[in-house]
N, C-alpha and C positions, 0 to 999 in steps of 0.2 A: 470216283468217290474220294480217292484222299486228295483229286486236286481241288473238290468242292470243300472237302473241311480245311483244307490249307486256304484257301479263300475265307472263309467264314470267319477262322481264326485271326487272319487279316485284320477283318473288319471290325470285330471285335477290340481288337488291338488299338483300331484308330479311333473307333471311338471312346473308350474310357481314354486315349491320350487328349482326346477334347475335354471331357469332361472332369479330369483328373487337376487338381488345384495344379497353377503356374507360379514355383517358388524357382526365386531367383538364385542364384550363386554365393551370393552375399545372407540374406535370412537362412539358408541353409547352414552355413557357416556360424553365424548367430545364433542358433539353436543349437545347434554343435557345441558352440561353448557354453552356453547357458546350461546343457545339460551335462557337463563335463565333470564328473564326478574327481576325479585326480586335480582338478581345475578349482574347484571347488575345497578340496582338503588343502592344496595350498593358498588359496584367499583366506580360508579362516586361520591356517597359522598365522599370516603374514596379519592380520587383525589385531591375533594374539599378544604378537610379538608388539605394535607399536600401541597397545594400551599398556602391556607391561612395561614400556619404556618411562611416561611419569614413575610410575611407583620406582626403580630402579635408579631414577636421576634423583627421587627423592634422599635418600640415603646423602648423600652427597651437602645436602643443604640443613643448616645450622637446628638444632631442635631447640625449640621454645614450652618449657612449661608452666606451667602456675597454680600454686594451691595457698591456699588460706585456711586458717581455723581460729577456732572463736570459741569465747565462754565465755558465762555470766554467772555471778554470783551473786546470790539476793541474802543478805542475813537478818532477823527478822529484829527488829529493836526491840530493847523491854525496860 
């Protein structure tokens, strides 16, 4: 009996190994990073970090502003 379920168990084995998707070494690895959570929090610093780099080289370059005002007087003749 248990050399017929050690068989059985076998066969079973081989075949969901047929039937069972063939991911290579490489997409493994791929998925791996892609769902890398630690991997992932340092992408978005390093995001972070090079769009706050304009605003922070901003500083540095000369400020230009401009304002104007205006008035009119109307007075009436008699």
């Amino acid at each position: 009996m248990q050399k017929l379920s050690s068989k059985f168990a076998f066969l079973l084995l081989l075949l969901w190994w047929q039937v069972a998707p063939a991911e290579d070494l490489a997409t493994v690895y791929g998925l791996a990073l892609k769902n890398d959570a630690e991997l992932k929090i340092a992408e978005s610093n390093y995001l972070a970090a090079v769009q706050a780099l304009p605003l922070a080289s901003s500083q540095r370059k000369p400020q230009i502003s401009f304002d104007a005002n205006g008035s009119r007087r109307e007075s009436a003749s008699t």
